[in-house]
C-alpha positions in Angstrom: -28.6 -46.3 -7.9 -27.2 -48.9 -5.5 -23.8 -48.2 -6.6 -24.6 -44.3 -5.6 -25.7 -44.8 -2.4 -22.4 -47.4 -1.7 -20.5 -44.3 -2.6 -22.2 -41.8 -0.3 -21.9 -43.8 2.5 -18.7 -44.5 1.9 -18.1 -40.7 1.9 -20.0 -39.9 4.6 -18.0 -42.7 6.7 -14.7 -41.2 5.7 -16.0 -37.6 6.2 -16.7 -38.8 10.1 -13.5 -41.0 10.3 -11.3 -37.6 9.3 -10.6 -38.7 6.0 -11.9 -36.5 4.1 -12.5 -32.4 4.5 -14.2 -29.9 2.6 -11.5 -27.3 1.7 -11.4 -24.1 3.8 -11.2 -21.1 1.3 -9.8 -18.0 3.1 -12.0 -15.0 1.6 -11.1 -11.9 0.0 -11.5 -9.6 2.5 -9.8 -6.6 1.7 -11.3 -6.5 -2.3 -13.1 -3.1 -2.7 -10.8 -1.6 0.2 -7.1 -2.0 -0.3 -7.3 -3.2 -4.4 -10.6 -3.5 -6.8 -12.8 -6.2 -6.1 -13.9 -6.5 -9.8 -11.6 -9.3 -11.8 -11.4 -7.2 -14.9 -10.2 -4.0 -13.5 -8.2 -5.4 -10.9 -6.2 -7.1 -13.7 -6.1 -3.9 -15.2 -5.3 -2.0 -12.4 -2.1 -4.3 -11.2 -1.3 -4.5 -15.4 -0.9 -1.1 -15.7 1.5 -1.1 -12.5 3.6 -4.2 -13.7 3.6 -1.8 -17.3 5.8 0.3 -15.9 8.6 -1.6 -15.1 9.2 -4.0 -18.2 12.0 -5.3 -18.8 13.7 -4.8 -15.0 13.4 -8.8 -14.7 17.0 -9.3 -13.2 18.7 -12.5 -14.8 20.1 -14.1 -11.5 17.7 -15.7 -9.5 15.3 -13.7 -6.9 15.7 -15.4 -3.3 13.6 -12.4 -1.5 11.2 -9.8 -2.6 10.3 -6.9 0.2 7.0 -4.9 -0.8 5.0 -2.6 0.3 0.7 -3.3 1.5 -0.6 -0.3 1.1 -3.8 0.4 -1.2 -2.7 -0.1 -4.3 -3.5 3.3 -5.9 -0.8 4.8 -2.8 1.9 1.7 -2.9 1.0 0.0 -6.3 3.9 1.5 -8.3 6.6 0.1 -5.8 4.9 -2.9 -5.3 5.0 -3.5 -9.5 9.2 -2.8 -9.2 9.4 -5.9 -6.8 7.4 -8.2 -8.7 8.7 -7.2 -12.3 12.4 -8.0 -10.6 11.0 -12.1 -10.9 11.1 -14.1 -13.9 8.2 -15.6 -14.6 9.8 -18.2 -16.6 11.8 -19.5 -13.3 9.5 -21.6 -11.5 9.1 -21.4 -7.7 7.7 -24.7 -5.8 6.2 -22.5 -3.0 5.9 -19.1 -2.3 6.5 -18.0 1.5 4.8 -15.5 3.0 5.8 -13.2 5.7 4.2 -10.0 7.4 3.0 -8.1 10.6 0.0 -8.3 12.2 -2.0 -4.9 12.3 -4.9 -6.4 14.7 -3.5 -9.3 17.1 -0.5 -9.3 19.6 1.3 -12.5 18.9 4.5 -12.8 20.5 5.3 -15.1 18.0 4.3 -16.6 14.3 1.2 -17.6 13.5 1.2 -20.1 10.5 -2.1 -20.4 8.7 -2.7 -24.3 8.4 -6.5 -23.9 8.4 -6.7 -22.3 5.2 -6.4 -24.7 1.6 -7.0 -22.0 -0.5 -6.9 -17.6 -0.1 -9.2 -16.1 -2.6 -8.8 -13.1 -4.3 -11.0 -11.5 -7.6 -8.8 -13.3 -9.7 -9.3 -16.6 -8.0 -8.1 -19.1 -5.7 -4.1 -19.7 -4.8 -3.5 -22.9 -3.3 -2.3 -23.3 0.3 1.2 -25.7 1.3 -0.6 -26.2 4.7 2.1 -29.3 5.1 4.5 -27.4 5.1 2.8 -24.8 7.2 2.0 -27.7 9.7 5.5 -28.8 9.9 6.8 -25.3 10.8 4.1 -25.9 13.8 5.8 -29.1 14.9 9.3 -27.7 15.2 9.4 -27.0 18.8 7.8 -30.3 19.6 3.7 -30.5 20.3 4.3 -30.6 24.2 5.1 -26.6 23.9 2.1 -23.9 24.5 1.8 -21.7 21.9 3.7 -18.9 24.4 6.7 -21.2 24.2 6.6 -21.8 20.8 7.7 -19.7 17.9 5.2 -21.1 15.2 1.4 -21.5 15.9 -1.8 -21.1 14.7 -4.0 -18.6 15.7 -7.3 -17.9 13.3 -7.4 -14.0 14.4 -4.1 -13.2 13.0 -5.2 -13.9 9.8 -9.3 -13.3 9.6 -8.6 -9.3 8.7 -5.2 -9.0 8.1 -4.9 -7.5 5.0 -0.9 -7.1 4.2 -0.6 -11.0 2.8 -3.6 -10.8 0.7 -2.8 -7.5 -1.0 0.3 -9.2 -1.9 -1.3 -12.2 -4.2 -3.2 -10.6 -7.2 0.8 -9.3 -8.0 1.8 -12.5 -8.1 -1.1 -13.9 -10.2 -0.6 -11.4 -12.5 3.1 -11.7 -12.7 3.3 -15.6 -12.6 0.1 -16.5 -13.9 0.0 -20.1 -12.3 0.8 -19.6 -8.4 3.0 -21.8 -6.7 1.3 -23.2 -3.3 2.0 -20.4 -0.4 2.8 -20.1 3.1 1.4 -17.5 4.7 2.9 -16.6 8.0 2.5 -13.4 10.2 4.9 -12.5 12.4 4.1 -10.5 16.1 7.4 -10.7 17.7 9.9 -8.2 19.3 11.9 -11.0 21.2 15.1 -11.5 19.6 15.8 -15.0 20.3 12.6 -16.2 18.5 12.9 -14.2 15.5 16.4 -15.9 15.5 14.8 -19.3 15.5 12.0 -18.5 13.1 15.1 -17.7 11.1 16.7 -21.0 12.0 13.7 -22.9 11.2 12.9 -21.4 7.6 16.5 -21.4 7.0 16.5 -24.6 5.3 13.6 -23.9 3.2 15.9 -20.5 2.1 16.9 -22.5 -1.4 16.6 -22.1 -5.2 13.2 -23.8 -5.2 11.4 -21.4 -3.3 10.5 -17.1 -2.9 10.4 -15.6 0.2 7.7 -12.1 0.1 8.2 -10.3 2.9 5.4 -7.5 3.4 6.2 -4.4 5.0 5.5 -0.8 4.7 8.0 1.7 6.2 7.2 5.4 8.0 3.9 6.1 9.2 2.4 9.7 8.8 5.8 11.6 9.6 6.1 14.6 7.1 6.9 14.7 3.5 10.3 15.3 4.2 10.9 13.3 7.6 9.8 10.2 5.6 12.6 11.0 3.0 15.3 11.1 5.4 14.0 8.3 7.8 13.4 6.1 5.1 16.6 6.6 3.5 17.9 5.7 6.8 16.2 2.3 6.7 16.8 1.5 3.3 20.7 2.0 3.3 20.4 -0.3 6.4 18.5 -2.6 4.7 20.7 -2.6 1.6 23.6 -3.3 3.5 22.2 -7.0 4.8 23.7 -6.1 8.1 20.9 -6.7 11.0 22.6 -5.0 13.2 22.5 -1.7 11.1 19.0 -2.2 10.3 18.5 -2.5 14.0 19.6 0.3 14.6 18.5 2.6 11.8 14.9 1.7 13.3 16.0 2.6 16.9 17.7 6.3 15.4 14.4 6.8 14.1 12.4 6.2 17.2 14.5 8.9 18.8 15.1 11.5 16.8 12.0 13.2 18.5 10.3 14.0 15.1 6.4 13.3 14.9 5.3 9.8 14.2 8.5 8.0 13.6 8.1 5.3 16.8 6.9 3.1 13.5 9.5 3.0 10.5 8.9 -0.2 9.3 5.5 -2.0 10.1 7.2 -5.2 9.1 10.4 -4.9 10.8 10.1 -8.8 12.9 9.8 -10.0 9.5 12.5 -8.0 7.7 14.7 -9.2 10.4 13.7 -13.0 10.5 14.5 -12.9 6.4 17.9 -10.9 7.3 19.3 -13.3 9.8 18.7 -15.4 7.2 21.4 -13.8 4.5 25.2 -14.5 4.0 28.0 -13.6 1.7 26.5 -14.9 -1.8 23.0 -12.7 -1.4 22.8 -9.6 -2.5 20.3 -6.9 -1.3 19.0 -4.7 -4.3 16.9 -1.5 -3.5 14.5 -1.1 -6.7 12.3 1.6 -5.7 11.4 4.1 -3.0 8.0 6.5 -2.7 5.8 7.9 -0.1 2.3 8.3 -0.4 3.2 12.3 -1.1 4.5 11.6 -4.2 0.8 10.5 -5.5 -1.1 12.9 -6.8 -2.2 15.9 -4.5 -1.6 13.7 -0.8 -1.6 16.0 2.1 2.6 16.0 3.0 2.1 16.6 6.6 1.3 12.8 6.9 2.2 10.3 4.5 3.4 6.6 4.8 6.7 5.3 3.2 7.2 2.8 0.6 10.5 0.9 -0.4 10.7 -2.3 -2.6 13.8 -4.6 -2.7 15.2 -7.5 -4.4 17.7 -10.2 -2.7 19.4 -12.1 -5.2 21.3 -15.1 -4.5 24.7 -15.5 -6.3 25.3 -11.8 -5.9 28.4 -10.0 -4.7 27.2 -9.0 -1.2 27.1 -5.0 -0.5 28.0 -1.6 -2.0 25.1 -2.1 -4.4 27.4 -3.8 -7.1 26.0 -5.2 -10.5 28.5 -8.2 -11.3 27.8 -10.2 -14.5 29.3 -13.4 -16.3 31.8 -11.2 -17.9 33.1 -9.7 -14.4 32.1 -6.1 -15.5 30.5 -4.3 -12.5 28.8 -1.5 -11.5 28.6 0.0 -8.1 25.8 2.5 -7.0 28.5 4.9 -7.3 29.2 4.3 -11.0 25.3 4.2 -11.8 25.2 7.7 -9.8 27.5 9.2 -11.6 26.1 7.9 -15.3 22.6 9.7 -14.4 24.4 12.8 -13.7 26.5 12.6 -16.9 23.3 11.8 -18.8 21.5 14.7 -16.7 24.3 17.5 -17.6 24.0 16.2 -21.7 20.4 17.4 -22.1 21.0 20.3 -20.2 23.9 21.5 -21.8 22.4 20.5 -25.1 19.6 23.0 -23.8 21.9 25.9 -23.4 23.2 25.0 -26.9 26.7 23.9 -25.4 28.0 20.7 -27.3 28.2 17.4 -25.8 31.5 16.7 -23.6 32.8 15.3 -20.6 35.6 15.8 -19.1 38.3 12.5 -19.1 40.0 14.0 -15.4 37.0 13.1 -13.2 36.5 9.4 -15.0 40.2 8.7 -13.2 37.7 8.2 -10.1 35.5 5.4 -12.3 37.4 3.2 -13.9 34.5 0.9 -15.4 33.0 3.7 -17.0 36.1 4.4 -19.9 35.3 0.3 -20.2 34.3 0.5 -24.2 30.8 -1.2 -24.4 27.2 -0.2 -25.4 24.0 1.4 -23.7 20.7 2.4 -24.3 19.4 6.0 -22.8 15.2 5.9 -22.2 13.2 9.2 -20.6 10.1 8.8 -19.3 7.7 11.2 -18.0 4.9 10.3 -15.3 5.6 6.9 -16.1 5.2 7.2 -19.7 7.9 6.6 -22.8 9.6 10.0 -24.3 12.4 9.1 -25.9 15.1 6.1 -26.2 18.3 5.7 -28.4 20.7 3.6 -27.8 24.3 2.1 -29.4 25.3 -1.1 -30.1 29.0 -1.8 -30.3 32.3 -1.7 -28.3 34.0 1.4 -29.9 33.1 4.2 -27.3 34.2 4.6 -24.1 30.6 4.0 -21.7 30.8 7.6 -20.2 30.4 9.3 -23.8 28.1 6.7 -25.1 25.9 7.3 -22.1 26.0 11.2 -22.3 25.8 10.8 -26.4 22.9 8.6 -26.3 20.9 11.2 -23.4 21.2 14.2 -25.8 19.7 11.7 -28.8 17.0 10.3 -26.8 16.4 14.2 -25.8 16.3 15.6 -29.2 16.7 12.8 -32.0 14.2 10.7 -31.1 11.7 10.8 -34.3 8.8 9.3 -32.6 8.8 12.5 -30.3 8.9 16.2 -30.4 12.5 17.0 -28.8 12.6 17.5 -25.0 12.1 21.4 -23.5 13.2 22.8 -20.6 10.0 23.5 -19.0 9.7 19.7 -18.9 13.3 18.7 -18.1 12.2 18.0 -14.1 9.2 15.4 -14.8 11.6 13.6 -16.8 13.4 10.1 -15.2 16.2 9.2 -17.0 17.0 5.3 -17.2 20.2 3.8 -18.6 20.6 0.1 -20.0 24.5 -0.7 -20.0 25.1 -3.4 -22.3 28.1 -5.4 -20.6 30.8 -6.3 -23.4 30.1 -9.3 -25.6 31.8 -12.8 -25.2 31.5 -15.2 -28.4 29.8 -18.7 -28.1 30.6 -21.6 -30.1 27.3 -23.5 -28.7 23.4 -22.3 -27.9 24.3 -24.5 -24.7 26.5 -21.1 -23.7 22.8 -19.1 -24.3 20.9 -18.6 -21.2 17.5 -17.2 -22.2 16.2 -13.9 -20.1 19.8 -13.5 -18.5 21.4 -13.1 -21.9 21.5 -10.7 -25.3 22.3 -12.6 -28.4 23.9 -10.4 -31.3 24.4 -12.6 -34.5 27.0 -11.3 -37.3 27.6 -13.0 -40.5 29.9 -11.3 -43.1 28.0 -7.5 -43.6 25.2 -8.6 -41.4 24.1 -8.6 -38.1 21.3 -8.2 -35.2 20.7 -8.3 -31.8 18.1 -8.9 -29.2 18.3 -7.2 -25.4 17.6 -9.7 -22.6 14.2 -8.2 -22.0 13.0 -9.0 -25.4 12.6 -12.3 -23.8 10.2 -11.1 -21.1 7.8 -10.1 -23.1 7.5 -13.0 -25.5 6.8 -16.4 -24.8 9.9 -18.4 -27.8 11.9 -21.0 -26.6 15.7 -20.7 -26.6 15.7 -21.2 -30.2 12.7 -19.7 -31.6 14.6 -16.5 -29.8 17.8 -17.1 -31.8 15.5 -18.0 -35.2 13.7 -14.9 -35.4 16.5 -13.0 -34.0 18.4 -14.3 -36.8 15.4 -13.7 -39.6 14.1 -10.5 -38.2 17.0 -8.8 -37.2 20.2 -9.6 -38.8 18.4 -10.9 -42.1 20.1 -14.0 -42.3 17.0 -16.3 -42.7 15.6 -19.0 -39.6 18.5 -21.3 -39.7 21.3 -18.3 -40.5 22.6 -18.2 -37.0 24.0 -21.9 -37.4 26.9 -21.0 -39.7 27.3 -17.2 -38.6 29.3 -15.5 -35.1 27.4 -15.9 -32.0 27.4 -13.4 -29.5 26.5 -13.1 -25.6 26.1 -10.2 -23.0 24.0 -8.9 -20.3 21.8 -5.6 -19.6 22.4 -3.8 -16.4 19.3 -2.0 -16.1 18.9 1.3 -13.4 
């Protein structure tokens, strides 16, 4: 009894002398408006979204994610393509932050160091509020917040809903949470977005993830969003911040109806732009309006783009490079839709399967002899996927060979008709050529295929299979090795070992 009132005292004491603190939980204050407020559904709901985009995981290392804040049921999809580009197997040690204010003119950053802990349905995610703190303490603590570039203000943060949105994704997606910094950004001076940029800079590294909210038009029509947005997303994709700049600025003046906003989160895009050099590469993954859900009115809707910035990439032109130097630029990935496209519709009109070797004098990499996998879906759901395995076939014909199989061959489904041919998305998996290994050391699990070949024998594993089991490096060999190739647990040990890479669009 003595001993417990010592310790209350004690705590009390310490409670008065600053020691201690009862921990500040920022609430959930956009559940039941922007994303379900019930645990069970939500992590249905955001499931369902993440469902659609297995296996897009990329196997270099995600520096940046841009995503959309929208309601979920309007900008859920895109938001799923950002957070299915991370690999949950790659930890993060924090998690920053960054997006517009909607309420609160800031001229500046407002850095949440109040908060220990934001809450969602799904539970709490743990605040870095020393970090957040030393952001704060940059410019010095003689500064007023009008001279300084980060501050706290508690008003930026009370209602804004694009940060919070942003964090049942990544509980879903990660599963444990790496501390966050959330920091909203009201700011259309140049010079302090460039020192925000200066400041984070150094926390730009392997060890952490940059989210950077933003949403993009704002109730232009159906068909102004597709061209202003398109506008903004080349920009974006470029890494130039210049061009993005002045994408935003075009927009502004083309005169047409409620484009003075293109991108609600431009301060931040910026800050994280002036941030990029040579070895990042920008990725766009996916681009909707709210016109393309369901029966939306297109006279208004509100644009959506998600992107990827991977570091270690080749910088620009929207090339694919791998550990075997075989790339793909947009171009090439272009021009491997259409060729899979013009397969099941000449297949349709009962032509046979050709194409022409003249035009491929324009795409080298595509007479490169390797393997790929052709997968249809419609409205989001599987209808059809072949694929070959092997380095025997020039890409272009495997790719328009594999299109017409997945079409019409597939014996899991009834074969593809023309009154359906428009709801169908076509996506191609190019399996970049294989490189033996003498060691497992040469493995990298989730970046890597493994294809195992002993005398008649052999099997394979895509990089994704990874991503959706939870088997160590070897335990992915071992049952690629027993289930596949048939060559028993320990079989790999004495048979070929094989590498390569899935280039997934």
């Amino acid at each position: 009894m003595i001993v417990g009132i010592v310790l209350a005292i004690i705590l009390m004491m310490n409670s008065c002398n600053g020691q201690t603190r009862e921990p500040v939980v920022r609430p959930a204050t956009q559940a039941n408006r922007f994303y379900d407020g019930n645990a069970q559904r939500l992590s249905q709901e955001v499931d369902s979204f993440l469902s659609l985009h297995r296996g897009s995981a990329d196997s270099r290392r995600v520096a940046a994610l841009i995503v959309p804040h929208a309601g979920y049921y309007y900008s859920g999809n895109v938001a799923a393509s950002a957070y299915m580009a991370l690999n949950p197997k790659q930890p993060y040690k924090r998690i920053f932050l960054l997006g517009p204010s909607h309420h609160e003119w800031l001229d500046g950053a407002s850095v949440n160091t109040e908060a220990d802990y934001y809450a969602t349905p799904l539970g709490n995610v743990k605040v870095d509020r020393e970090t957040g703190m030393a952001l704060t303490t940059t410019d010095g603590t003689d500064l007023t917040d009008s001279e300084k570039v980060f501050f706290y203000r508690p008003e930026a943060h009370d209602r804004e809903h694009c940060l919070e949105v942003q964090l049942p994704f990544l509980q879903r997606r990660l599963g444990d949470v790496p501390p966050i910094v959330p920091i909203i950004i009201s700011t259309n001076d140049f010079q302090k977005l460039s020192r925000m940029a200066e400041t984070l800079k150094p926390y730009f590294t392997d060890e952490n993830l940059f989210v950077i909210s933003s949403d993009f038009s704002h109730y232009p029509t159906y068909e102004d969003a597709y061209e202003a947005d398109g506008k903004t997303g080349k920009a974006i994709e470029s890494g130039d911040v210049g061009q993005f700049i002045a994408a935003i600025e075009e927009n502004a003046r083309s005169g047409k109806r409620n484009l003075a906003t293109s991108a609600c989160g431009e301060f931040a895009i910026i800050t994280l732009m002036l941030m990029l050099d040579s070895i990042y590469e920008v990725k766009h993954l996916m681009y909707q309006n709210s016109g393309d859900i369901g029966d939306t009115d297109h006279s208004r809707v509100v644009g959506y783009h998600s992107f990827a910035i991977l570091r270690n990439g080749t910088g620009g032109n929207g090339q694919t490079r791998t550990n075997t130097d075989f790339v793909l630029s947009d171009n090439d990935k272009k021009k491997l839709k259409e060729i899979a496209l013009n397969s099941i519709k000449d297949s349709l009109d009962g032509k046979s399967v050709s194409v022409s070797v003249s035009p491929m004098q324009d795409y080298p990499m595509l007479s490169k002899k390797c393997g790929a996998f052709v997968s249809l879906h419609k409205h989001g759901h599987l209808r059809g996927c072949i694929g070959h395995f092997g380095e025997d076939t020039p890409l272009y014909e495997i790719v328009a060979e594999m299109a017409r199989a997945a079409a019409f061959e597939d014996p899991r489904f009834m074969p593809v008709s023309r009154e359906e041919l428009d709801d169908i998305d076509i996506e191609i998996s190019v399996l970049t050529p294989m490189r033996r290994i003498q060691s497992l050391d040469e493995f990298e699990l989730h970046r890597h295929g493994i294809y195992i070949r002993k005398g008649y024998r052999s099997g394979t594993f895509l990089p994704q299979v990874a991503d959706e089991v939870n088997w160590t490096k070897e335990e992915f060999v071992g049952h690629c090795s027993q289930d596949k190739a048939g060559l028993g647990w320990n079989g790999w040990k004495d048979a070929e070992l094989y590498v390569y890479e899935a280039i997934v669009f």
